[in-house]
N, C-alpha and C positions, 0 to 999 in steps of 0.2 A: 773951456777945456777943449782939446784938438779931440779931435773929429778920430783921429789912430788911438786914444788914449781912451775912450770912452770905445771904442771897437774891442780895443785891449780887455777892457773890466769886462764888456760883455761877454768875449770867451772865454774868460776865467769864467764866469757862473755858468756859460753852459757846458764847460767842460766837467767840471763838478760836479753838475745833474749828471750830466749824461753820460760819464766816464764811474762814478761812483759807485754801478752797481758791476759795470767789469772788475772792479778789484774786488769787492766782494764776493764777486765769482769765483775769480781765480788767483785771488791773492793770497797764502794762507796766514801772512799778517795783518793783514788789513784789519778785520774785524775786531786785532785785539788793540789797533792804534785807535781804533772808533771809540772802543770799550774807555782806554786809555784816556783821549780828548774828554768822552762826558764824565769823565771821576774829577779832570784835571780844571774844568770850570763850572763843576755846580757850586753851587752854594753851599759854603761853610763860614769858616771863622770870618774871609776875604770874602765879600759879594761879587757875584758872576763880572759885575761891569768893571772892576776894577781886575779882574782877571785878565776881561777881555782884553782892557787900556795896554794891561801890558804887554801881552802880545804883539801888536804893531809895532813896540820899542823893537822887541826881539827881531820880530819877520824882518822891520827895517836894517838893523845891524846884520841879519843872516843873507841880507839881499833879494830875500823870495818875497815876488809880488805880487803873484796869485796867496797865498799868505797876509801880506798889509792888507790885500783888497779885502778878504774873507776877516779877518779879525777888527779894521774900523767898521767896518757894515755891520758886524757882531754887538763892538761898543756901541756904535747908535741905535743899534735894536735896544742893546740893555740900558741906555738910558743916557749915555756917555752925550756931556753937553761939546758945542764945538772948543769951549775955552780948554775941558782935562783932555779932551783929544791935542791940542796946540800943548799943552804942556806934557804929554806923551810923547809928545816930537822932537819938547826941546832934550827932555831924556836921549833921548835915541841918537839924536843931533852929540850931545853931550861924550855920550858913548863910543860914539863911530866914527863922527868927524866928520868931512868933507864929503863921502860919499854916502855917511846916512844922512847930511842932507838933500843929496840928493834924491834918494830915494823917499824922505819924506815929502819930497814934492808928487807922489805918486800916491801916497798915502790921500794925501788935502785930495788930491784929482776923486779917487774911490770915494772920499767923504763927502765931495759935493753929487757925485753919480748918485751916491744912496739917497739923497736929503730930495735929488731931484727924482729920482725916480721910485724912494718911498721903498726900496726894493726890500723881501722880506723872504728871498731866495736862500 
């Protein structure tokens, strides 16, 4: 992984520490997209990890990569093996084409970032 892309992931998660309790502050949506996010991946009919999986599809097709990076780090907390991640991709691949593959190559980058750094951020 380049040495900018792994710079990359890391300021996505400190941005997200350290910028998350300023919208809380002063954001007066913020709190209910929070509320939102944990209604929208607990555990129901669907289990969290297959929530997660699909997230990545999405971020990947919406282009957001602070997003991919936060939702495969999520799937491989919840349990998500490297093969349903690679077939989340071909999803997403599927759906968006040429530039969600590209952006799935940023996806794999944040997958091996977590695996190697166990992160739990």
């Amino acid at each position: 992984m380049a040495r900018f892309v792994e710079d990359k992931i890391n300021q996505n998660i400190i941005d997200r520490k350290e910028l998350n309790s300023r919208f809380i502050e002063n954001c007066s949506t913020y709190n209910s997209f929070l509320e939102l996010e944990k209604k929208a991946f607990q555990e129901g009919h669907i289990s969290r990890k297959y929530k997660e999986l699909m997230a990545p599809s999405i971020s990947i097709v919406t282009k957001c990569e602070p997003c991919i990076e936060r939702h495969v780090q999520q799937a491989y907390l919840a349990g998500a093996s490297d093969e349903e991640i690679y077939e989340t991709l071909d999803v997403a691949i599927e759906m968006g084409g040429g530039p969600a593959a590209a952006y799935s190559r940023f996806a794999l980058n944040a997958l091996d970032f977590h695996k190697k750094t166990n992160s739990k951020l």
